[in-house]
Backbone as a chain_set.jsonl record, in Angstrom:
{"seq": "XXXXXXXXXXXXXXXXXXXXXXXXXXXXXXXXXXXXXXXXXXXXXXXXXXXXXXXXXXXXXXXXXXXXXXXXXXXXXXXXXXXXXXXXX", "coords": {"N": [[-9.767, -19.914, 41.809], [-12.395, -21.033, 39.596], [-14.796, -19.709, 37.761], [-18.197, -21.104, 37.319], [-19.917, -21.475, 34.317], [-22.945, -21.244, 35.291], [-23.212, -19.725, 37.491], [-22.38, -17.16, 36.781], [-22.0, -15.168, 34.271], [-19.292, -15.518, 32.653], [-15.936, -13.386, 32.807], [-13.888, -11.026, 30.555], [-10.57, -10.855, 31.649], [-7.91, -8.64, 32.831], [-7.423, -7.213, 30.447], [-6.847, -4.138, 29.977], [-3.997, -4.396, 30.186], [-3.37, -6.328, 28.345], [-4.36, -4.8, 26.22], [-2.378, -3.286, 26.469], [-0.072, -4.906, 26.363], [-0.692, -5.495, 23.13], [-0.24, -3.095, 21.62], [2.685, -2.491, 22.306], [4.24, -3.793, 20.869], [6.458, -4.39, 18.481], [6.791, -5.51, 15.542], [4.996, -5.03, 12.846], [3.31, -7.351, 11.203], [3.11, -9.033, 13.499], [2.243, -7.763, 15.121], [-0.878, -6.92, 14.485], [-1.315, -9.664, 13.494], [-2.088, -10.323, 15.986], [-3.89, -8.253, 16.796], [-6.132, -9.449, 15.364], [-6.705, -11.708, 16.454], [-7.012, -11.0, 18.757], [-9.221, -8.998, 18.545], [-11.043, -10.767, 17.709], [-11.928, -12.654, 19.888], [-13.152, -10.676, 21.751], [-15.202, -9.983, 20.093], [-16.601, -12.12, 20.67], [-17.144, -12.416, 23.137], [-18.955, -9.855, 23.012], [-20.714, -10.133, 21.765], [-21.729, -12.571, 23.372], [-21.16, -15.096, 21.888], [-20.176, -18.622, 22.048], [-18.827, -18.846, 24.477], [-16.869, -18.993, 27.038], [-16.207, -21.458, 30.056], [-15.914, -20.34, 32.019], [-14.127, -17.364, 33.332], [-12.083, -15.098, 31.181], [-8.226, -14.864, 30.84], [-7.275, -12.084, 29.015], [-4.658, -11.408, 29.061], [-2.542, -13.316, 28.997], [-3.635, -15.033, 27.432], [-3.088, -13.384, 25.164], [-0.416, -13.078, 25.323], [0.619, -15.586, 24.944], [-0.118, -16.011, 22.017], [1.223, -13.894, 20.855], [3.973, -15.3, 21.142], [3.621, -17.928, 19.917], [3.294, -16.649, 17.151], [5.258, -15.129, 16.835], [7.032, -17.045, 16.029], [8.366, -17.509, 13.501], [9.902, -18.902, 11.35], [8.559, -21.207, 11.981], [5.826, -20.913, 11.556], [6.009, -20.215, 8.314], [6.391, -23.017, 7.815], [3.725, -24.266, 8.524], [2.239, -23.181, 7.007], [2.994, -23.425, 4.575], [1.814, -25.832, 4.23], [2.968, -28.237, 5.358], [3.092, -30.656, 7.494], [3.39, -31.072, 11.076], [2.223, -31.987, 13.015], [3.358, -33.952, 14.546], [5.537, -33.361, 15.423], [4.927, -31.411, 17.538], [3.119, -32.131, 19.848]], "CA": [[-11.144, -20.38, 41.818], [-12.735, -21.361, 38.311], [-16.224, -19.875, 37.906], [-19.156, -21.887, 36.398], [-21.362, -20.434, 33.625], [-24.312, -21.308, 35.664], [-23.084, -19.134, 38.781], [-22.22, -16.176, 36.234], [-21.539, -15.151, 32.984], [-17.395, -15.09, 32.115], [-15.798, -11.626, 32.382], [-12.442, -11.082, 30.78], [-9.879, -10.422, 32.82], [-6.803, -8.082, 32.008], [-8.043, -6.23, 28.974], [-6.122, -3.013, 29.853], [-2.687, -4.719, 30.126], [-3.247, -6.89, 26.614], [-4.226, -3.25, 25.019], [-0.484, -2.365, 26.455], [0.755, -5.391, 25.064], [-0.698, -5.055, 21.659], [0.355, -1.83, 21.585], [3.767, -2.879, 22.661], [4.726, -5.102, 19.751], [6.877, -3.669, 17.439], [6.971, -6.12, 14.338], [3.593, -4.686, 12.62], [2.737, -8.133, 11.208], [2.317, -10.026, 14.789], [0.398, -6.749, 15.923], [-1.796, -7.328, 13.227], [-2.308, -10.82, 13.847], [-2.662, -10.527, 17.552], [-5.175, -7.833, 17.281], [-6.854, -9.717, 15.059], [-7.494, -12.857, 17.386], [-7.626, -9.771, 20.477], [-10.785, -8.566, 18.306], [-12.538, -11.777, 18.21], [-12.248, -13.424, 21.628], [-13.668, -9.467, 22.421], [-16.318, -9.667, 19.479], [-17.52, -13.545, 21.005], [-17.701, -11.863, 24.392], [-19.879, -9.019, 23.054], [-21.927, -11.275, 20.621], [-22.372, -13.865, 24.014], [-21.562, -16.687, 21.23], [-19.542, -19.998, 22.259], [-18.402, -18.407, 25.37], [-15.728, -20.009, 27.943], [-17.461, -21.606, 31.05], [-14.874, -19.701, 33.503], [-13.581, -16.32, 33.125], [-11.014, -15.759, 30.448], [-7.473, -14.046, 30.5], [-6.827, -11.87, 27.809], [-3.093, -11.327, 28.619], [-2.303, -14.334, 29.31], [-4.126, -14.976, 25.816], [-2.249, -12.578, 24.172], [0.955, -13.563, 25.786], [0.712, -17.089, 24.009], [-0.593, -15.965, 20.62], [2.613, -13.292, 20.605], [5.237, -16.214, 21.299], [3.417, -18.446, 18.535], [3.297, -15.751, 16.152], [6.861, -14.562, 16.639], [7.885, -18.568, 15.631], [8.147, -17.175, 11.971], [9.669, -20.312, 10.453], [7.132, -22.601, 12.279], [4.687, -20.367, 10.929], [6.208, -21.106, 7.152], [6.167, -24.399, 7.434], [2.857, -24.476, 8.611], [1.878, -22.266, 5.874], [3.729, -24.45, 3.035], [1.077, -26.657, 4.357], [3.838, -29.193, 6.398], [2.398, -31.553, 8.818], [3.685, -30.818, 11.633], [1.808, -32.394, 14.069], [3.95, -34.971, 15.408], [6.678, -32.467, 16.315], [4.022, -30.762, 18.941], [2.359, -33.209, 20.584]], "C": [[-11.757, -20.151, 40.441], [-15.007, -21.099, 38.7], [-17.236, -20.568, 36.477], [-19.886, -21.194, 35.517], [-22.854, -20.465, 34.155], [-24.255, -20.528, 36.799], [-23.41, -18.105, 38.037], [-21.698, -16.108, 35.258], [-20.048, -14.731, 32.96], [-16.999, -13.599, 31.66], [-14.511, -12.102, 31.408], [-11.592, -10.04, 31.56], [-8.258, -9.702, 32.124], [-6.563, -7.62, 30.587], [-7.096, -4.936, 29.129], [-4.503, -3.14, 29.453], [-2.473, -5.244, 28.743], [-3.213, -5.797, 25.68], [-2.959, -3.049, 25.157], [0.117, -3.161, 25.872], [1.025, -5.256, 23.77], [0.054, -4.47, 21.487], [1.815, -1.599, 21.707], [4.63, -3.367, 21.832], [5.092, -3.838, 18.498], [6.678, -3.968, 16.046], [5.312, -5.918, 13.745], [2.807, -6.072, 11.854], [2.159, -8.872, 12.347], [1.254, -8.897, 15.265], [-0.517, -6.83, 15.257], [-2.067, -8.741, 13.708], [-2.926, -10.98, 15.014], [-4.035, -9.777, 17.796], [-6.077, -8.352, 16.443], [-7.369, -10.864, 15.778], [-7.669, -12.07, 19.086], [-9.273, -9.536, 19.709], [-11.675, -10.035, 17.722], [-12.858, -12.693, 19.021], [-13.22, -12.091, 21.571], [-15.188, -9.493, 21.571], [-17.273, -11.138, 20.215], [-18.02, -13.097, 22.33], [-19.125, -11.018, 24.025], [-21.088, -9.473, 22.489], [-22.664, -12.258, 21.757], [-22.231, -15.074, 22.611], [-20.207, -17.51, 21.924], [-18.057, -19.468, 23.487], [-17.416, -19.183, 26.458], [-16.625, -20.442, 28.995], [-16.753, -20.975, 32.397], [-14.493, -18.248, 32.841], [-12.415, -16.187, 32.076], [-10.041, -14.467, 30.396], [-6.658, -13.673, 29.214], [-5.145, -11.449, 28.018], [-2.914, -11.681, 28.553], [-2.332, -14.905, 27.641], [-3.086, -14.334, 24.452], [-0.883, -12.957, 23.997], [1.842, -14.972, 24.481], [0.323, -17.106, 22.328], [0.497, -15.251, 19.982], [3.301, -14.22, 20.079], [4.806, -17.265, 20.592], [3.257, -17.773, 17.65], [4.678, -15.191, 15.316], [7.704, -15.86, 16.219], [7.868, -18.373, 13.955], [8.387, -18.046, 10.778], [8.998, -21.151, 10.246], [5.955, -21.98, 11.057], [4.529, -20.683, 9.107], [6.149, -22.229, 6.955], [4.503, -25.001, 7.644], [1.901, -23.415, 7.323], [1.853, -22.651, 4.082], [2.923, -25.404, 2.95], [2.096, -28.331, 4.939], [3.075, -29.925, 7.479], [3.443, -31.594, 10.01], [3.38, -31.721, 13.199], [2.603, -33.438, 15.471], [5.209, -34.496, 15.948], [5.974, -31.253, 17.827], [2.902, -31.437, 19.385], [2.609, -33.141, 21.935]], "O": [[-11.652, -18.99, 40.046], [-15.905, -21.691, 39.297], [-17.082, -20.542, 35.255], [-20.542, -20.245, 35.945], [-23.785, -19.869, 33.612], [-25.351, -20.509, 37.359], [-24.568, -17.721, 38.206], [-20.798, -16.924, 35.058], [-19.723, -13.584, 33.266], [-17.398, -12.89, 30.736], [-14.12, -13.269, 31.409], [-11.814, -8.89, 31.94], [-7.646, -10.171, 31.164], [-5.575, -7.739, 29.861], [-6.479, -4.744, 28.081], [-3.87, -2.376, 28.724], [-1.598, -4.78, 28.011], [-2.472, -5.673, 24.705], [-2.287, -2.672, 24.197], [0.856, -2.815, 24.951], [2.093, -5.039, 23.198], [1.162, -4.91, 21.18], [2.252, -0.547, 21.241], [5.829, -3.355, 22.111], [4.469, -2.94, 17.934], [6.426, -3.05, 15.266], [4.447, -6.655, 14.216], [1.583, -5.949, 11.862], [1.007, -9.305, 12.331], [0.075, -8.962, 15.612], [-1.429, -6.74, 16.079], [-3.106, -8.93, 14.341], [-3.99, -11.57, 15.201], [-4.971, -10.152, 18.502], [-7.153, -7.775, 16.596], [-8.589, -11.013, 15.711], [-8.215, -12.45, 20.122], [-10.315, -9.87, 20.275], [-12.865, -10.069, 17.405], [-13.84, -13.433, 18.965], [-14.357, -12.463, 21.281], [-16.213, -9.128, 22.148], [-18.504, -11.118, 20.24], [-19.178, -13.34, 22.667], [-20.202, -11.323, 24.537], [-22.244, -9.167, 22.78], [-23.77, -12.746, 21.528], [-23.168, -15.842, 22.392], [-19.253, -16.823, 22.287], [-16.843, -19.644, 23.384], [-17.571, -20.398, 26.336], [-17.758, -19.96, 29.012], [-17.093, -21.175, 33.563], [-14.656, -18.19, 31.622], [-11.686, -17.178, 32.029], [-10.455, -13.347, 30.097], [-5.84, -14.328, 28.568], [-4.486, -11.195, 27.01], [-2.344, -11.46, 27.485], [-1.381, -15.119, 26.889], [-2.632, -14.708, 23.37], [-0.282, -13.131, 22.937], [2.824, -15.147, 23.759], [0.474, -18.075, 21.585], [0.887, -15.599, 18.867], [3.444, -14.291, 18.859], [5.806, -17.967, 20.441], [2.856, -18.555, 16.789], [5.032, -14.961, 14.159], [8.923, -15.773, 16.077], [7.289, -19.214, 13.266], [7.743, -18.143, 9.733], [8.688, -21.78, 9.233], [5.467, -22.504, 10.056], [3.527, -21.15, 8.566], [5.828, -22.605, 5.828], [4.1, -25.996, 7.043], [0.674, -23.321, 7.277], [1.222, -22.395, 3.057], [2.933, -26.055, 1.905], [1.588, -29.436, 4.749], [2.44, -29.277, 8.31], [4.444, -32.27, 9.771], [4.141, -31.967, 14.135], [2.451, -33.553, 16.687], [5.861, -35.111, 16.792], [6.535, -30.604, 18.709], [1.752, -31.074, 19.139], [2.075, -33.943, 22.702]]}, "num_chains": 1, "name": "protein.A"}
């Protein structure tokens, strides 16, 4: 069940488990990047700016920012400035 922002304001959900993930990650560059997009979903929550209109999971979140993070070539090529786009579509 998907709640509305007009019922109630969006919690996040699974904050304790994402801290274990973080925390989990050995390669100190992805922990580094992850907690850097963990601390600003958490700072947009606390700020109330450009908020989700449903609840939002941060493991889940985390999960997916890991397993694009850990793509280390993708990440070079997207870095080299490569267009990429038409291989992820």
């Amino acid at each position: 069940m998907t709640t509305s922002k007009f019922d109630k304001d969006p919690v996040l959900l699974y904050e304790a488990e994402a801290d274990q993930l973080l925390n989990s990650v050995s390669d100190p560059v992805i922990r580094e990047l992850m907690g850097i997009a963990h601390a600003e979903v958490k700072h947009r929550f606390q700020e109330r700016q450009g908020l989700p209109s449903s609840d939002f999971d941060m493991l889940f979140f985390l999960q997916a920012v890991k397993a694009f993070f850990g793509k280390t070539e993708l990440l070079k090529r997207i870095l080299a400035g490569e267009d990429l786009a038409a291989e992820y579509q």
